[in-house]
C-alpha positions as CSV (number, residue, x, y, z in Angstrom):
1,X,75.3,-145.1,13.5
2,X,75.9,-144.0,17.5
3,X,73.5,-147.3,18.1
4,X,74.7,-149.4,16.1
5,X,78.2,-149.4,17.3
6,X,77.0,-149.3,21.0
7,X,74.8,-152.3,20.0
8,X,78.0,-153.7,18.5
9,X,80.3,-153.1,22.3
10,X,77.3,-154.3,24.0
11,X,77.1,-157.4,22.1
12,X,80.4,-158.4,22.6
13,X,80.5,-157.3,26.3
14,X,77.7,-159.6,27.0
15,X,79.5,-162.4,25.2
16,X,82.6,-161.6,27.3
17,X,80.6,-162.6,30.2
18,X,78.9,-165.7,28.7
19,X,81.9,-167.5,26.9
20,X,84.7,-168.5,29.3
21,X,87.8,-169.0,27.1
22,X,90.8,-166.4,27.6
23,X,91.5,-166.4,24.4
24,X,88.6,-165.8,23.2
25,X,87.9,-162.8,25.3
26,X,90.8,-161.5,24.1
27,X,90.1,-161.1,20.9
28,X,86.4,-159.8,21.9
29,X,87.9,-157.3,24.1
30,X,90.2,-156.1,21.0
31,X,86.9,-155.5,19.2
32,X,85.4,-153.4,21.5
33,X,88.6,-151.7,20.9
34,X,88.5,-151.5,18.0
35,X,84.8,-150.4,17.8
36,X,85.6,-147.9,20.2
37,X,87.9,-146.5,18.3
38,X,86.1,-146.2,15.4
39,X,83.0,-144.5,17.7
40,X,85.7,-142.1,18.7
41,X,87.6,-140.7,15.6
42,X,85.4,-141.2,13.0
43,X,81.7,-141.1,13.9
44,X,81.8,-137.9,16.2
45,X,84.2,-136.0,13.9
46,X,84.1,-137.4,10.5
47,X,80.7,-139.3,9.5
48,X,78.3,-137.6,11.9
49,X,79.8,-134.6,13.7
50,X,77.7,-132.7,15.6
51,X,76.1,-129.4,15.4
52,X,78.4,-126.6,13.6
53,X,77.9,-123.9,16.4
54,X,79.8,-124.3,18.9
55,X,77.2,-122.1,21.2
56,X,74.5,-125.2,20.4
57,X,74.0,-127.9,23.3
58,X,75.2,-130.5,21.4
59,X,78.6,-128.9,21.1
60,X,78.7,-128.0,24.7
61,X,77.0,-131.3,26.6
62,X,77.3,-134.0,23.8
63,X,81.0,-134.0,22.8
64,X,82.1,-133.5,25.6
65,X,80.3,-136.5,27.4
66,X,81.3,-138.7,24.2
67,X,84.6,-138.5,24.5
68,X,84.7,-138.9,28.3
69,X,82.4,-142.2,27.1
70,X,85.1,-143.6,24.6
71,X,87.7,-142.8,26.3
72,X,86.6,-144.5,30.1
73,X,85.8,-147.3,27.3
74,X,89.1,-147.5,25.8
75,X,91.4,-147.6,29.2
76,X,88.8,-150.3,30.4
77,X,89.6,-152.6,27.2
78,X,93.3,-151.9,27.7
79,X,93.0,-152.4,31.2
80,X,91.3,-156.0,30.6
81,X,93.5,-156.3,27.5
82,X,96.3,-156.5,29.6
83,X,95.0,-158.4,32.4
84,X,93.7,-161.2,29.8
85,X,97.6,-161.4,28.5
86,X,98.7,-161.7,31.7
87,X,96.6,-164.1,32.9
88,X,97.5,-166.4,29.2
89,X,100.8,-166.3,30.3
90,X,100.3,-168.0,33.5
């Protein structure tokens, strides 16, 4: 499920760059934010999890690395959220 919605973001990252109307990247950009969002609350604590000690690895170096993922991912579709409004406007 992780690379399926990283396959997703990727995908529509790489159409960001290829198709040139605002608009358009606007609502691609809301998708990743939306996909993010989805690879943030639900996937690493509802669907998946991780492992149930939290001694194991992938409680100490996974989760925390995920959410430092999503979460650099989510200010950067804000950021260009914001910046694609603005730039509408104009």
């Amino acid at each position: 499920m992780y690379i399926a919605t990283g396959a997703l973001i990727a995908l529509l990252g790489i159409c960001i760059i290829i198709i040139s109307d605002v608009k358009i990247q606007l609502g691609l950009t809301i998708g990743i934010f939306l996909a993010d969002i989805v690879s943030a609350s639900f996937l690493i604590n509802k669907f998946i999890g991780l492992c149930r000690d939290p001694e194991m690895a992938c409680q100490k170096a996974a989760l925390p690395a995920l959410i430092v993922i999503c979460s650099l991912l989510f200010a950067g579709a804000v950021f260009y959220m914001i910046y694609l409004e603005r730039k509408t406007r104009v």
